[in-house]
VEXPALO-89568 format. One record per residue (C-alpha): residue in one letter; x, y, z; residue number from 1. Coordinates in steps of 0.05 Angstrom, whole numbers, plus 5000, padded with zeros to 4 digits. Example, Ala and Ser with C-alpha at 12.3 -4.5 7.8 and 13.67 -1.06 7.14 Angstrom:
{site A {5246 4910 5156} 1} {site S {5273 4979 5143} 2} 
***
This chain:
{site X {1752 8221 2565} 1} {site X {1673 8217 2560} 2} {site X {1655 8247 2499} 3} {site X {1581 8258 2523} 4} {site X {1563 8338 2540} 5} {site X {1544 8344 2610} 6} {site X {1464 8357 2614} 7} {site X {1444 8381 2682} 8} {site X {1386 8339 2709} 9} {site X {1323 8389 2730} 10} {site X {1284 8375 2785} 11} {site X {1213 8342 2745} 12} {site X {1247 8310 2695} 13} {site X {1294 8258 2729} 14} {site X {1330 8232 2661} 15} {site X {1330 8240 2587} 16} {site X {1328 8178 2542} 17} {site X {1394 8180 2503} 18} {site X {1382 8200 2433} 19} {site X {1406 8146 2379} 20} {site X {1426 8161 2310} 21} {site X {1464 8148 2248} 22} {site X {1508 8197 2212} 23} {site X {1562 8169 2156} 24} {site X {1613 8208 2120} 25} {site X {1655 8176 2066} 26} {site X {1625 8119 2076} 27} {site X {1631 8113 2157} 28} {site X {1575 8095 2199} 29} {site X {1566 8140 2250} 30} {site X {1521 8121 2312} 31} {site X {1521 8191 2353} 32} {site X {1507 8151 2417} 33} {site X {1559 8182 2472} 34} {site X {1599 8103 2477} 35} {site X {1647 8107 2539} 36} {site X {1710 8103 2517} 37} {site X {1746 8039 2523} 38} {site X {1815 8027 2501} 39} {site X {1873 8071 2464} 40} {site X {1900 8141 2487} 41} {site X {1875 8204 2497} 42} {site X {1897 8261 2532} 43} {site X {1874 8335 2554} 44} {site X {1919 8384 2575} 45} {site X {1905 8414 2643} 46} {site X {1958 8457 2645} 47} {site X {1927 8505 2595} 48} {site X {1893 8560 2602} 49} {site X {1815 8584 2585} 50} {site X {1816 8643 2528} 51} {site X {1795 8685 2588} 52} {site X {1843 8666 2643} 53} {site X {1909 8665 2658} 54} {site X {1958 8599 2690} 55} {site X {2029 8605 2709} 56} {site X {2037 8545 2697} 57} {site X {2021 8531 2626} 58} {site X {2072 8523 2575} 59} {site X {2084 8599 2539} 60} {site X {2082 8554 2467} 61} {site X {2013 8536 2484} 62} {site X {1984 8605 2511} 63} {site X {2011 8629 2454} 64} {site X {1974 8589 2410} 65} {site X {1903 8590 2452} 66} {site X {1911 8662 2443} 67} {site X {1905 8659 2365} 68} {site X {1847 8694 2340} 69} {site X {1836 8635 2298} 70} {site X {1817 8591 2355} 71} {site X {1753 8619 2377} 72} {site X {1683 8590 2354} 73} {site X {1610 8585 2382} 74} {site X {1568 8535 2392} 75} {site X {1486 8527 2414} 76} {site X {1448 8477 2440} 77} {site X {1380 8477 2426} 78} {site X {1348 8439 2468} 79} {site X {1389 8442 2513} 80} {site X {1356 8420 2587} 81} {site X {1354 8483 2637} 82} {site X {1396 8483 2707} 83} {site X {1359 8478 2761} 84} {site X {1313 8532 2788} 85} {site X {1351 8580 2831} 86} {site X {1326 8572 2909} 87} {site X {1316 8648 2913} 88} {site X {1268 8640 2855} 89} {site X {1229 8580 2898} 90} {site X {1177 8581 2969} 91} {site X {1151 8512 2989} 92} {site X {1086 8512 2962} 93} {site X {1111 8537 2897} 94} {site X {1086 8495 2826} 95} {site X {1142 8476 2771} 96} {site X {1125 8459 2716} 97} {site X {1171 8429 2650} 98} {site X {1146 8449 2581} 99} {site X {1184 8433 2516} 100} {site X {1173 8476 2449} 101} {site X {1146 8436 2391} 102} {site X {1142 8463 2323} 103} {site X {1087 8512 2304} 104} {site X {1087 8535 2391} 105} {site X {1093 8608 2407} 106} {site X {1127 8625 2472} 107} {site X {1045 8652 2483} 108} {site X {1015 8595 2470} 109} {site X {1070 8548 2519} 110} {site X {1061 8600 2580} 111} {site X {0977 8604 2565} 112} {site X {0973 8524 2558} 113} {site X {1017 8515 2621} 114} {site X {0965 8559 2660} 115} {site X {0985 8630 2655} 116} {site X {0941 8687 2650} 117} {site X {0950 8722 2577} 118} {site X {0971 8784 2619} 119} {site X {1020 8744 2656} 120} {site X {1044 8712 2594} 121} {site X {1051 8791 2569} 122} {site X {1089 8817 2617} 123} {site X {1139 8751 2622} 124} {site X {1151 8763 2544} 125} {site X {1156 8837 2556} 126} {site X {1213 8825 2599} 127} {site X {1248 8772 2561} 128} {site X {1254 8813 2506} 129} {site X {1301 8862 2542} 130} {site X {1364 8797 2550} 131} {site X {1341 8747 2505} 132} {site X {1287 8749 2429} 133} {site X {1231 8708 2440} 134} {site X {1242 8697 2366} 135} {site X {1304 8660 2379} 136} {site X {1266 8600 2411} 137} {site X {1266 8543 2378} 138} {site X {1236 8468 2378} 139} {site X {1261 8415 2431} 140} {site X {1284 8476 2479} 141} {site X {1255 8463 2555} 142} {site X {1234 8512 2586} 143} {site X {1217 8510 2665} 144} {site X {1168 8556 2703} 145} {site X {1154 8568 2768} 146} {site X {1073 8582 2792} 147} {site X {1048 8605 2852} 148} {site X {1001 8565 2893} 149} {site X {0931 8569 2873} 150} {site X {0883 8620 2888} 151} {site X {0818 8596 2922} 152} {site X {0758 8581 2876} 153} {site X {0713 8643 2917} 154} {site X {0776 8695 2903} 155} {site X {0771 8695 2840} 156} {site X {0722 8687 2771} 157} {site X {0755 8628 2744} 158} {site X {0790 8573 2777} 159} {site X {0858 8557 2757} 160} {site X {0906 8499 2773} 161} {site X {0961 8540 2788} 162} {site X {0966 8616 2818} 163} {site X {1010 8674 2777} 164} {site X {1071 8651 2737} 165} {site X {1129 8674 2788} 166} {site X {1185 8652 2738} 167} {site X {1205 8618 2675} 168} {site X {1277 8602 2659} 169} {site X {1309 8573 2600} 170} {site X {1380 8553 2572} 171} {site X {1386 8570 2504} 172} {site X {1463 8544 2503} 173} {site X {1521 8504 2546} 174} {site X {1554 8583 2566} 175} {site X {1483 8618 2578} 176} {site X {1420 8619 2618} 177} {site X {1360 8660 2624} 178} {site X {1305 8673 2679} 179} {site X {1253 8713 2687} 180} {site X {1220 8722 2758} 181} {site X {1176 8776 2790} 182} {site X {1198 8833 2833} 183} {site X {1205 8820 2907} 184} {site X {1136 8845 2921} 185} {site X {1106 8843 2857} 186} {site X {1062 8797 2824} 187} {site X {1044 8824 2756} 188} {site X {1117 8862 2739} 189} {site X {1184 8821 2712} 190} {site X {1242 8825 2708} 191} {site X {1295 8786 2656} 192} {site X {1375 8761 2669} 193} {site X {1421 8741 2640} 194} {site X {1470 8679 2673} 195} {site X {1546 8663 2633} 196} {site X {1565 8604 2648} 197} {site X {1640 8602 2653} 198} {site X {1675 8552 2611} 199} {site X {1743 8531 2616} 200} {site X {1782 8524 2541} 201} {site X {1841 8465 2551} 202} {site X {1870 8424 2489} 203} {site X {1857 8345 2483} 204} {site X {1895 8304 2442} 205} {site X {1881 8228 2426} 206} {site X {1919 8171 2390} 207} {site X {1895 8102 2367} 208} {site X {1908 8042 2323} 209} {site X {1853 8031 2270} 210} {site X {1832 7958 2277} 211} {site X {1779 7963 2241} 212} {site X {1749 8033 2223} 213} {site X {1767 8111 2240} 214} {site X {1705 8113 2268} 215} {site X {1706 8060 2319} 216} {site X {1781 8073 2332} 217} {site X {1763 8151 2351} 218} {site X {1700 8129 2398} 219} {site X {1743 8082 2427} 220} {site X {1794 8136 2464} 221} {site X {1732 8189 2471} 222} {site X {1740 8238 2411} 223} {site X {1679 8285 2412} 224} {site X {1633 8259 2356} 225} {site X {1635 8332 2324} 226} {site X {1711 8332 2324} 227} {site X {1717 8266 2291} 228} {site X {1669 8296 2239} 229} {site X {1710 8349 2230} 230} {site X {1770 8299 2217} 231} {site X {1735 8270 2166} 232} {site X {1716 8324 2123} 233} {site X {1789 8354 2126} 234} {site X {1810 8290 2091} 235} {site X {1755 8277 2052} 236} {site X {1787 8308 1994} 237} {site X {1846 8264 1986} 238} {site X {1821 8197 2023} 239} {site X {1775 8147 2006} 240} {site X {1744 8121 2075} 241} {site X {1715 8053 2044} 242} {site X {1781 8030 2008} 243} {site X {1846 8060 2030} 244} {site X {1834 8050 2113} 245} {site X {1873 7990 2134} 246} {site X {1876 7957 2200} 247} {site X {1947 7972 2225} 248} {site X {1932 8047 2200} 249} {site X {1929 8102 2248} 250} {site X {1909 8176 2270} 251} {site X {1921 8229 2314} 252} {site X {1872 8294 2322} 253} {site X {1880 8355 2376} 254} {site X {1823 8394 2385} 255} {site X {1794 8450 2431} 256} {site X {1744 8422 2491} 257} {site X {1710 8480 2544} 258} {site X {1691 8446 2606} 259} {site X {1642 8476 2651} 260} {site X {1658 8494 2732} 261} {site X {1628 8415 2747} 262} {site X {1695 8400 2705} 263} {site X {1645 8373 2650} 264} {site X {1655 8374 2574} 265} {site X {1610 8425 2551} 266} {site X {1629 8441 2489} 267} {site X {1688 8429 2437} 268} {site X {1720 8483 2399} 269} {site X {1764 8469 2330} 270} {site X {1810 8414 2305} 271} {site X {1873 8444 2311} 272} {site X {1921 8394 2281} 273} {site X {1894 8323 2252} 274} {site X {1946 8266 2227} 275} {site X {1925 8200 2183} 276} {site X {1980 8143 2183} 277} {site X {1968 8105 2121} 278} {site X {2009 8050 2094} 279} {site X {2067 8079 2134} 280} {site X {2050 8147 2105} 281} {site X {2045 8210 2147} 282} {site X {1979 8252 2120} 283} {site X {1988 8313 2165} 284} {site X {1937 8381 2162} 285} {site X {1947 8441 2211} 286} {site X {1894 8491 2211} 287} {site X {1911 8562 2189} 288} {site X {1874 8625 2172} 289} {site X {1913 8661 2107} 290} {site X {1906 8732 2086} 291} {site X {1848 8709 2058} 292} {site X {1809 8702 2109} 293} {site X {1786 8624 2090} 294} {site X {1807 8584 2145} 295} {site X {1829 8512 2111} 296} {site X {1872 8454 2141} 297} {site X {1943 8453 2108} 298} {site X {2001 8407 2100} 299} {site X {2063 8410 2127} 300} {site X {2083 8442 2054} 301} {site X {2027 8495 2056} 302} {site X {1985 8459 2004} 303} {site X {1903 8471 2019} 304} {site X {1876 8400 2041} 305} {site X {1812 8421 2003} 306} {site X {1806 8405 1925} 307} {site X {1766 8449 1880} 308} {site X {1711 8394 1877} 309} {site X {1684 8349 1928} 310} {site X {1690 8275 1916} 311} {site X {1630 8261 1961} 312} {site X {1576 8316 1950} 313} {site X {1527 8284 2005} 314} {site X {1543 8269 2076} 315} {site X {1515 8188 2104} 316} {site X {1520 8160 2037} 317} {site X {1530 8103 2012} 318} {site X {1561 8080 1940} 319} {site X {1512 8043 1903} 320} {site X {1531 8052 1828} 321} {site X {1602 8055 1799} 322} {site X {1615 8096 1737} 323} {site X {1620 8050 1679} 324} {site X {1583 7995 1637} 325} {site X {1530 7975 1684} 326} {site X {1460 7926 1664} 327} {site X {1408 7985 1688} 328} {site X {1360 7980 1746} 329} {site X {1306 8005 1708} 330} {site X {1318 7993 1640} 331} {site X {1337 7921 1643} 332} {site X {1407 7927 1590} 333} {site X {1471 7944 1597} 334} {site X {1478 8015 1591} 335} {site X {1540 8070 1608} 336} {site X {1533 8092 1671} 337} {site X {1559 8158 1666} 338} {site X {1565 8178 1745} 339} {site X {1560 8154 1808} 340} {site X {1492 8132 1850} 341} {site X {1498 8153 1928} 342} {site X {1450 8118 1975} 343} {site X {1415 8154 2027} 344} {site X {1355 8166 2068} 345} {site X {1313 8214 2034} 346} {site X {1307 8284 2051} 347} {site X {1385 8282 2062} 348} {site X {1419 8347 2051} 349} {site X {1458 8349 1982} 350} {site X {1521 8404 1982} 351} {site X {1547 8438 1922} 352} {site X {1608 8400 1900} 353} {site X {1649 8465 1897} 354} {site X {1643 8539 1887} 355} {site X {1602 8560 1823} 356} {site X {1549 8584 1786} 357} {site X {1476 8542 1774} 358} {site X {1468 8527 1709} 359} {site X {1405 8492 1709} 360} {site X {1356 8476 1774} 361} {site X {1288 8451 1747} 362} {site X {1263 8393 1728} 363} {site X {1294 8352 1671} 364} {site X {1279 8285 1631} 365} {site X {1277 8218 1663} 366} {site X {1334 8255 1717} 367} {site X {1279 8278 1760} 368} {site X {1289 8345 1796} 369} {site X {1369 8363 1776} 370} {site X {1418 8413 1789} 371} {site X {1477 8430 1744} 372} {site X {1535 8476 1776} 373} {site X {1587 8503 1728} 374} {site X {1647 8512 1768} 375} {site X {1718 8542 1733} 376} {site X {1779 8506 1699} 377} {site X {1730 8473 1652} 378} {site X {1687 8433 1698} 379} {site X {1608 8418 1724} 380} {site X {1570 8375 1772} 381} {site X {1508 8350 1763} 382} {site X {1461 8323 1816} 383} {site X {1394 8290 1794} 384} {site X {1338 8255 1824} 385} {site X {1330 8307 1888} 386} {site X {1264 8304 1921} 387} {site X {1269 8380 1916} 388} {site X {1312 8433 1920} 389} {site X {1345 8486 1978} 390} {site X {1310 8554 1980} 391} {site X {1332 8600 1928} 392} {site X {1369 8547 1881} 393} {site X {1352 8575 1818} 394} {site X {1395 8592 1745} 395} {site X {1443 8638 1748} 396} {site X {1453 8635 1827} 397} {site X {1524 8629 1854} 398} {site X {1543 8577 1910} 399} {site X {1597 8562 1949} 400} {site X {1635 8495 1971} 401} {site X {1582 8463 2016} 402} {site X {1525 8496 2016} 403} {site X {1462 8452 2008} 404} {site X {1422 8459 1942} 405} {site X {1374 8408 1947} 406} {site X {1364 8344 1987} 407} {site X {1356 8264 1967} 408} {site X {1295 8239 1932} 409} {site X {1274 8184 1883} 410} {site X {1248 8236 1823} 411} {site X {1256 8212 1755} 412} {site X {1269 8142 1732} 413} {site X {1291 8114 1801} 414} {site X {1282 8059 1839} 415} {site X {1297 8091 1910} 416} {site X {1320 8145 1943} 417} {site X {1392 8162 1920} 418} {site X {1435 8221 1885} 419} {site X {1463 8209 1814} 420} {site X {1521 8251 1814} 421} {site X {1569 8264 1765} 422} {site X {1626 8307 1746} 423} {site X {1639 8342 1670} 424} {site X {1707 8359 1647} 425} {site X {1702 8407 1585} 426} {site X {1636 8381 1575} 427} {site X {1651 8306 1581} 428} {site X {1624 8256 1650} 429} {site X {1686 8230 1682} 430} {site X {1694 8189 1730} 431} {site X {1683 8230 1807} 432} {site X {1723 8179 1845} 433} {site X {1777 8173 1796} 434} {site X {1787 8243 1761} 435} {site X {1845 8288 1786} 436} {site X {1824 8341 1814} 437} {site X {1847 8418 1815} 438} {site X {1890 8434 1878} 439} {site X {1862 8484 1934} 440} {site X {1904 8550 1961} 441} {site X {1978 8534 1952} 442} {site X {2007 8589 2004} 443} {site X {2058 8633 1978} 444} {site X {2108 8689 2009} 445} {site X {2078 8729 2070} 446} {site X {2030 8673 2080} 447} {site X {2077 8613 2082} 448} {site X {2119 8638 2127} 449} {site X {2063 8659 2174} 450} {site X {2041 8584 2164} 451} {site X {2111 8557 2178} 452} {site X {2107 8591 2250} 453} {site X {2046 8573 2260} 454} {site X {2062 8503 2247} 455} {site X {2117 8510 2297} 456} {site X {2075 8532 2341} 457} {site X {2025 8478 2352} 458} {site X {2078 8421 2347} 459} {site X {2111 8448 2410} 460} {site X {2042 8445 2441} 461} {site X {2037 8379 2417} 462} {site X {2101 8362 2439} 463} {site X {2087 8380 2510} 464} {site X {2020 8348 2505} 465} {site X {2053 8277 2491} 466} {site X {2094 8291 2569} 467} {site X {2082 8253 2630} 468} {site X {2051 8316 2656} 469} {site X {2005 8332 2613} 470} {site X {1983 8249 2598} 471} {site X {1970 8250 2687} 472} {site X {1924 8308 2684} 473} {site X {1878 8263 2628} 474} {site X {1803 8280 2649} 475} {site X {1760 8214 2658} 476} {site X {1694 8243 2658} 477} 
***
C-alpha cells in the first residue's frame, strides 16, 4: 500500500516537488519521503465499513469495534493543495490564478496583491466568514481564485490585469473544501460553501521481518509514516531502538486509514493494536480508553505501556554522552558525567519527561538556559542548555507528559547544539537509560474487564484480517 496522501493536481500548478525530511525517534532515522513500498506484507481490510456507512458484508467483530467511540480522531492539512475549480464556477475567458500564504500575509493582502479591488477583497472575506474564520488560515495553504477578464483601459480609472474576483476556493483539510463565488448575476455580492469530502474508514494491517531497522522494515510494506511514529512512541517506554532491535526481530501494527471516493489514502486514523517480536519475545499493546478518560496502549495483562518518566525527553536525537566518568569536551579532564547529552538540530522541541511541577526555568550557571520538573515518588528531570524556553514555562507551572517546555540550543558551557538531560531520584542523578522506572495505570476491576473484551475484540478483527479474503482486497495505491 502507498503510504503517500493523495494531493489532487490543480490546473496552474502541474506538480509539487516532494518534500524531504528527517525525523528520528529513539534513535531512528526517519526520512518522511513517501518510498513505494517494496517487499513484506501488508494488508487493508475492504470488507469494513466507514464510521458513517453501513456493509453487509463486514465481519459483526469488526463493526463492532469501528464503532468504538475510541476510534475517532481528526486530522488537518495545512497546506493542503485545493481540488480543482468547479466548471460551474469557470467561462472561457476566465483568469486563475494560484497564490500560497506565507507568514506575516493576511487573506487582504493575498486577494489585493493577486489583483482584487479592496472592496472585492471585502466582500469575499465577508462571505467567508459565514463557513470558514479567515483567522484559521495558515502558512503554506494554496489558495486558487478565479478573475474575470479584464475591463478595457477607457471603462475604467485604473487599468487592471485582471477584471472582478469571481471566486476563490481553498482546502483547509483532506475531508473539507471551501469556495466562494459571486451570485449568478452579481458581480460585487458572495456567497461562501462549504464541500465534505466523504472518506471511507477501513483497517490496514502490515507484517515484516526487521533486517535491519523498524524503520526501514515498516516503509518497506507501506505503513503510513505517522502510524509508524505512533508505534514508536507506544514502545518507547520499555525499548531501546539503538540496542535491543535485532535483525531476525519483528512487528506487526493495525491502524485506521480513510480513503477518499478516488480510493486514495487520505488520511490515517489510530494504531489500534501494535506487536514487537524481540528475541522470540511477544511485546504486545492494545489501545484502550479507561474510566479515566486517558487513552494509553496496554498489554495483554492490562499494564499501561507508558512509564512515569520518559527515557527519551526529545524526539530526532541522537546519544552523544553516556552517564558516567567521561574526559569533558570543554573542560579538558575527566569529570562525572552526571546525565545524558542528546544530539539534535537546534530549535528542536524538548517535552517534559513526565507529569509535574517546574521547579526552576531561568537561567543557571555554566547549564545555560535549564528547566527542572519535580515529578512525584521522589523524582526530577532536568534539561539544560535550551536555546530558550516554550511560552509560559515558568516556576511553579504544572506540565504534563509531553508537552514541550523549551527547545535545543547550545547555552552554557557547550560545544553544540544538544540537551543535557538527567533524571534525580530523592535528590541524587541516576542514570536515565538505566534507572527503573515507576509503572503507568495498572487496570483494576470494572476497567480490566472492559479491557479484556476489548482485547477480544480487536483480535477477532485481526484474526479475520490475516484471511484470504481480507489479504485479496489489499489496496496498491
Amino acid at each position: 500500500m502507498n503510504n503517500r496522501f493523495h494531493t489532487p493536481t490543480f490546473m496552474v500548478k502541474a506538480a509539487l516537488g516532494a518534500s524531504l525530511s528527517i525525523l528520528t525517534l529513539g534513535g531512528i532515522y526517519i526520512w518522511l519521503s513517501g518510498s513505494t513500498p517494496i517487499e513484506g506484507e501488508a494488508e487493508v481490510a475492504t470488507n469494513t465499513s466507514a464510521p458513517t456507512t453501513e456493509n453487509a458484508e463486514a465481519s459483526p467483530e469488526i463493526i463492532a469495534t469501528l464503532k468504538t467511540d475510541h476510534m475517532t480522531s481528526e486530522y488537518v492539512a495545512v497546506g493542503a493543495v485545493p481540488t480543482e475549480i468547479a466548471p460551474e464556477l469557470l467561462i472561457p475567458s476566465d483568469i486563475e490564478k494560484l497564490v500560497t500564504v506565507s507568514s506575516g500575509d493576511t487573506l487582504m493582502s493575498l486577494l489585493v496583491t493577486a489583483g482584487a479591488t479592496r472592496s472585492e477583497a471585502h466582500g469575499a472575506i465577508t462571505a467567508l466568514s459565514d463557513v470558514y474564520s479567515p483567522r484559521k488560515i495558515r502558512p503554506g495553504l494554496d489558495i486558487a481564485l478565479t478573475f474575470a477578464p479584464p475591463i478595457a483601459a477607457e471603462e475604467i480609472e485604473t487599468a487592471r490585469d485582471v477584471g472582478p474576483l469571481r471566486a476563490m476556493q481553498f482546502q483547509p483539510s483532506v475531508e473539507r473544501i471551501v469556495k466562494v463565488s459571486t451570485t449568478e448575476g452579481e458581480t460585487s455580492k458572495y456567497i461562501a460553501e462549504e464541500i465534505q469530502r466523504p472518506l471511507t474508514m477501513r483497517v490496514g494491517r502490515s507484517t515484516n521481518e526487521i533486517t535491519s531497522s523498524l524503520y526501514l522494515a515498516a516503509t518497506n510494506v507501506g505503513v503510513p509514516n505517522d502510524i509508524m511514529i505512533k508505534l514508536i512512541r507506544a514502545y518507547s517506554f520499555d525499548v531501546d531502538f539503538q540496542r535491543e532491535i535485532q535483525k531476525g526481530d519483528s512487528f506487526e501494527v493495525v491502524y485506521e486509514a480513510y480513503y477518499d471516493e478516488d480510493n486514495n489514502l487520505a488520511r490515517t486514523g489510530e494504531m489500534i493494536y501494535g506487536n514487537l517480536t524481540l528475541s522470540g519475545d511477544d511485546l504486545q499493546l492494545y489501545r484502550y480508553t479507561p474510566s479515566s478518560g486517558f487513552t494509553d496502549y496496554f498489554n495483554e495483562k492490562g499494564q499501561s505501556a507508558k512509564k512515569a518518566l520518559m527515557r527519551t525527553p526529545v524526539d530526532g536525537a541522537r546519544l552523544s554522552s553516556r552517564f558516567g566518568k567521561r574526559k569533558h569536551p570543554v573542560l579538558g579532564y575527566n569529570k562525572v558525567h552526571k546525565g545524558v547529552d542528546f544530539a539534535a538540530p537546534r530549535g528542536t522541541p524538548i517535552y517534559a519527561a513526565g507529569d509535574g511541577v517546574i521547579v526552576r526555568a531561568n537561567r543557571f550557571s555554566s547549564f545555560g538556559n535549564y528547566v527542572k520538573i519535580r515529578h512525584h515518588s521522589g523524582y526530577e528531570t532536568a534539561y539544560a542548555h535550551l536555546k530558550g524556553f516554550a511560552k509560559g514555562m515558568k516556576k511553579s507551572k504544572r506540565v504534563r507528559q509531553g508537552q514541550v517546555i523549551g527547545y535545543i540550543g547550545t547555552t552554557g558551557r557547550s560545544t553544540g547544539p544538544h540537551l543535557h538531560y538527567e533524571v534525580l531520584f530523592n535528590g541524587r542523578q541516576v542514570n536515565p537509560l538505566g534507572v527503573k522506572l515507576p509503572a503507568g495505570e495498572k487496570l483494576k476491576s470494572a476497567d480490566l474487564k472492559k479491557f479484556k473484551v476489548e482485547k477480544q475484540k480487536i483480535d477477532s478483527m485481526m484474526n479475520e484480517l490475516k484471511k484470504p479474503a481480507a489479504i485479496a482486497g489489499l489496496q496498491t495505491n
